[in-house]
N, C-alpha and C positions, 0 to 999 in steps of 0.2 A: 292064163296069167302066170309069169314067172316066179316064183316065190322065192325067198331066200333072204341072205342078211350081204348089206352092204356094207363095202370101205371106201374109203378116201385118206386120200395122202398130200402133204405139202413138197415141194420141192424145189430146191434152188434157193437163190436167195428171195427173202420176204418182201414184202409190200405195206406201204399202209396196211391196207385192207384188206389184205389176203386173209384175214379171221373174218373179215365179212362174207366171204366166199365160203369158208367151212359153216358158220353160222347158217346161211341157207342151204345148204347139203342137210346139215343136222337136221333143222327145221322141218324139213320140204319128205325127210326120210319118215323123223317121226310121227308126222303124219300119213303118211302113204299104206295103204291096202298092204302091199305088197313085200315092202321091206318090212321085215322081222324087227333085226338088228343093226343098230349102222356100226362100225368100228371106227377107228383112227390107228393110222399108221403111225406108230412108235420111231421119229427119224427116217419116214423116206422108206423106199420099197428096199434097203436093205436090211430097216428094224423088221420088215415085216416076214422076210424070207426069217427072222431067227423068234419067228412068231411073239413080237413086243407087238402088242396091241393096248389100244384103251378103251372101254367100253361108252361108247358116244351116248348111247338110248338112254344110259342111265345117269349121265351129267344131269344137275338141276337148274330149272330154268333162270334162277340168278348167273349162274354161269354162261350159260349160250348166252342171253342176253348182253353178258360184257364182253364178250369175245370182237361186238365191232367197235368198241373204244379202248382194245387190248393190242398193243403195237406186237411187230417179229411173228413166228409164225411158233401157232398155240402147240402144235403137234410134234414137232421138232421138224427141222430141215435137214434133205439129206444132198451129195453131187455125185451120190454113187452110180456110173455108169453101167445099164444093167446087160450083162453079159446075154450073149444066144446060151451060152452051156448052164445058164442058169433061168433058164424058161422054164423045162420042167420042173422045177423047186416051184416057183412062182406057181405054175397050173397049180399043182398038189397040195401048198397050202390053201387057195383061195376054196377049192373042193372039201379041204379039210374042214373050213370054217361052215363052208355052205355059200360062201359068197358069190353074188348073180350079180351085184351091182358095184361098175368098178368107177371109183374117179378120181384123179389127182389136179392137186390144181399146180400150175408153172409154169414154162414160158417152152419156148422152142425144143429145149431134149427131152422134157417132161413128156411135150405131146409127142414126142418119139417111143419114148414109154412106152404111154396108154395104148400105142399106136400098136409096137409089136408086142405085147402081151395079150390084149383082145384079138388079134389073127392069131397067135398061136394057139389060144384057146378055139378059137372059132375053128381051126384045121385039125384038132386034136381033140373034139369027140366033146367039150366042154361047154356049156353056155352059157356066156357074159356076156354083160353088155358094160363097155366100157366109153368112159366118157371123160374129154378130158374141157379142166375150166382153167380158161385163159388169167397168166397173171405176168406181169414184167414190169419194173418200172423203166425200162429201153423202149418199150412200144414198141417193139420189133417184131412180134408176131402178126403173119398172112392168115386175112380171110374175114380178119376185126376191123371194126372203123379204128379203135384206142384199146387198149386192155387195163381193165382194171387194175389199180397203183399209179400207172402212168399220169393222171389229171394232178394224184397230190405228189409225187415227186415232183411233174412239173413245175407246182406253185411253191415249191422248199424252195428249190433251187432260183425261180425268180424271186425270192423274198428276200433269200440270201444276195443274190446280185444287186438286186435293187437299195438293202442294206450298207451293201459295203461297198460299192458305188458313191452314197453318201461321202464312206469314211474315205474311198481315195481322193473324190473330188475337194474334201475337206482337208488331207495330210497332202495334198501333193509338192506343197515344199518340201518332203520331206522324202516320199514316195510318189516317183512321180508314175508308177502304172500298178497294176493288179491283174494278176490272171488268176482265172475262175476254172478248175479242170471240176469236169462232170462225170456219169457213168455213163457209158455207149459203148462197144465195143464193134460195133457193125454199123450203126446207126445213130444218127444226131438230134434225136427227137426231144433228150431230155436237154443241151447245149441251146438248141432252136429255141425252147421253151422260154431262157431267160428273157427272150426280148420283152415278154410281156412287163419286165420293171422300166423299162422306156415310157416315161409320162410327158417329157419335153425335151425339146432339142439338145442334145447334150447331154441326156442322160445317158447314166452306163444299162448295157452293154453296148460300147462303141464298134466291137469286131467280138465276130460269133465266127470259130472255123468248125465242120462239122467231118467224121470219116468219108462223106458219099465221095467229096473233092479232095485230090491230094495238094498236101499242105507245101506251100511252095515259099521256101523262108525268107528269100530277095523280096520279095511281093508284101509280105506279112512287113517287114521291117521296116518296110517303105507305108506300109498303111499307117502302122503304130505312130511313126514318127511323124505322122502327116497328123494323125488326132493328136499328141502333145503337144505341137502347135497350134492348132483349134482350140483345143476346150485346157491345156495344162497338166492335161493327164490322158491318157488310156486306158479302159476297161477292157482283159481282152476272158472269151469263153471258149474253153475248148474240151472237145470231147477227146474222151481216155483211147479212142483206137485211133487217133488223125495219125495219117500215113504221108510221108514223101511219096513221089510218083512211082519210085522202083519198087513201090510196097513194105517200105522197112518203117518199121514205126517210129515215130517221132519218140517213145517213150526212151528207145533204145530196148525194149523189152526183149529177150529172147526165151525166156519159161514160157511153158504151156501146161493147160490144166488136164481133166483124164478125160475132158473131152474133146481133146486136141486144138482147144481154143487158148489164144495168148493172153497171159495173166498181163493186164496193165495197173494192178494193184500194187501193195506193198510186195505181195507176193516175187510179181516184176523185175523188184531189185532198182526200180524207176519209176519215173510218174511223167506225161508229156505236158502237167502242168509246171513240173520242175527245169524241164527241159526248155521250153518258151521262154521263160522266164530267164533263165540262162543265157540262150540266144535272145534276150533282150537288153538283157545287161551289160551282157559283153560288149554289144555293139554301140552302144549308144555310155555305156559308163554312169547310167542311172542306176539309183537303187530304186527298188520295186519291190511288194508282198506279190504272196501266190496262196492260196485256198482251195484245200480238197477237201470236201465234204465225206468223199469215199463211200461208204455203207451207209451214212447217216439218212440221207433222201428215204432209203428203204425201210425204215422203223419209226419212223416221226408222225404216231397218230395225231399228235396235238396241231399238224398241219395238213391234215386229213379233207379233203375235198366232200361235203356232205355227197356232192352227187356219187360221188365214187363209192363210197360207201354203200349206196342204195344200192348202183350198179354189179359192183362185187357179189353184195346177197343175191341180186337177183340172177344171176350166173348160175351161184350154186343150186338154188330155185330149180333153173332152169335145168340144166343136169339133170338134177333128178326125176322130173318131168319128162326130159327126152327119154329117160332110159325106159322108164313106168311106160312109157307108149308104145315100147318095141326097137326106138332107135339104139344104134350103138357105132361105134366107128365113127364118133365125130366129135368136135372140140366146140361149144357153147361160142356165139360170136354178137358182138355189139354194132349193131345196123345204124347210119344213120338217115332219118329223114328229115322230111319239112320239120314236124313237129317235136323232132327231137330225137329219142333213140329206143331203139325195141331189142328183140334178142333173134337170133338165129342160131345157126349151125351152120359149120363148113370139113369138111372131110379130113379128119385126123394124115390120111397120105397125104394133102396138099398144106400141110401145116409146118409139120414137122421140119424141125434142125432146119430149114431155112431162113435168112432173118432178113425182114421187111426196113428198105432201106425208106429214107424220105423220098418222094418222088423230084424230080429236077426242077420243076417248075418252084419250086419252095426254096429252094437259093439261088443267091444272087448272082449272076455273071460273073464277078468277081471271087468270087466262093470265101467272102468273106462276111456274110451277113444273111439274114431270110430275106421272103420277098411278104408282100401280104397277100399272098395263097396259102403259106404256112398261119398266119396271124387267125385268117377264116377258118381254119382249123382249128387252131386252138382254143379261140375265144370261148366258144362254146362252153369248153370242156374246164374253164381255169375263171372261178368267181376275180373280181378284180382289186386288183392289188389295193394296200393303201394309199392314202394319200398324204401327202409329207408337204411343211411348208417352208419358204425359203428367208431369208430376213429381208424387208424390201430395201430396197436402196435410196 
């Protein structure tokens, strides 16, 4: 049996639940044979290269316990891309400490991370077992049904649409459309999501555009104005990486971050929900609001998916189980079946920096709306919205 003291680290940006995820690491540590000590990474594997740690084992059980009703991530968050010339630092500290057991929880370059620090060790004389626990609220990560976050971002973001949906269809003398920009930057999973505030015909979201299709503005302008004669107004949903066909982003964004991915944030200098909006105005001579949530999806425990919550912990659970058993070189994954959803693993190299788009059959021909193969998907995972009444007639 491997003995030693374990760490785990946060990274990228947060999730609801992403303290539920460290909460079962803790847990699942402090009980185990094997692990000694658990640490936390002090900001991400480059607190830890300047040996900021916090000692986990000796937090008191008031504390772990509120870590899953404690929004952002407990640990700090880092987006430090971690160099090849800085692997041996990495080895030498985790030797330094004693640490066998390695885990980080985050989304796609995290499990690039865990990916190349556990082969470096493995090739260089060291024994880890490295593990990494899935978190995104993009759902873009291979090899998961969903990643833990994804369920309660999803349901922000339709609470939000389905709210203010209300307020257009109610201000539309006034404003007669509303665009909704989301986070995605590969993928449209958290944009698809809104549809679930559709409770009747007419309700917003009327037009959902997602990255997978490029966004084509003759077609959009044409739909838009086809729903303000229907219904009076237009809800429209768009995710933050929608692209023209020649791959230039609608944001107009040209920043990128240090991991060579395109900032469609503030950062940006742009936003493609400002841009729509733009190209909606112009053409049509409406005025219209526009809503960016931005980072908000990603710290809103008070609209926290209980499943998600359980699911998260039992990740880190999980984790720490695979590693206690010998495993290493793999990323904790969310299975689904009949009866609902279990845990597995899937291999850290098939995971890594690739982002899992929606698959095609989940938008519509049009590429302006889902199909219900994305709805069969979601349902599951997204308790059901409220229910609002209307003044009869």
């Amino acid at each position: 049996m491997l003995k030693g003291n374990a760490l785990v680290g946060q990274s990228g940006g947060p999730t609801s639940v992403i303290n539920s995820s460290l909460q079962g690491v803790i847990q699942a540590a402090k009980a185990s044979s094997v692990i000694e000590t658990v640490y936390g990474m002090k900001f991400g594997i480059d607190g830890f290269m300047a040996d900021q740690l916090w000692n986990l084992s000796t937090q008191s059980d008031a504390v772990v316990a509120g870590l899953s009703s404690t929004p952002s991530s407990a640990l700090g968050s880092s987006r430090y891309k971690l160099k090849d010339a800085d692997l041996p630092a990495v080895r030498d500290a985790l030797e330094r400490h004693n640490i066998r057991y390695f885990f980080l929880i985050g989304g796609n370059d995290t499990m690039d991370t865990v990916h190349r620090v556990e082969a470096y060790c493995r090739e260089n004389g060291y024994e880890l077992r490295g593990i990494g626990i899935p978190k995104t609220v993009d759902n873009d990560l291979f090899g998961t049904d969903h990643t833990p976050g994804y369920p309660s971002a999803a349901r922000y973001n339709a609470l939000c649409v389905q709210q203010s949906g209300r307020l257009a269809r109610d201000m539309r003398k006034v404003d007669s459309f509303v665009v909704y920009q989301t986070i995605g930057r590969d993928a449209g999973w958290l944009a698809a999501a809104t549809a679930l505030a559709r409770k009747e015909e007419g309700d917003a979201p009327h037009l959902i555009y997602c990255p997978e299709r490029p966004f084509d503005k003759e077609a959009f302008l044409e739909d838009a104005q086809a729903c303000i004669k229907k219904h009076g107004f237009v809800s429209v949903v768009v995710s933050e990486g929608l692209k023209y066909a020649d791959g230039t982003p609608v944001s107009a964004s040209g920043t990128q971050d240090k991991f060579g991915n395109t900032e469609y944030g503030a950062m940006g200098g742009s936003s493609v929900g400002l841009n729509v909006h733009k190209i909606l105005a112009e053409a049509t001579g409406l005025r219209g609001e526009f809503q960016i949530t931005e980072s908000l999806p990603m710290c809103a425990i008070d609209r926290a998916e209980a499943a998600d919550i359980e699911r998260a912990n039992g990740c880190g659970k999980e984790a720490v189980r695979l590693a206690e058993a010998g495993e290493t070189g793999f990323m904790v994954t969310i299975d689904r079946t009949d009866s609902g959803f279990t845990y597995g693993k899937a291999p850290l190299s098939s995971v890594a920096v690739r982002a899992k788009e929606m698959p095609e059959e989940m938008i519509n021909d049009r590429g302006n709306d889902i199909t219900e193969a994305f709805m069969d998907y979601i349902r599951p995972l997204v308790t059901p919205l409220p229910e609002y009444v209307s003044l009869e007639a």
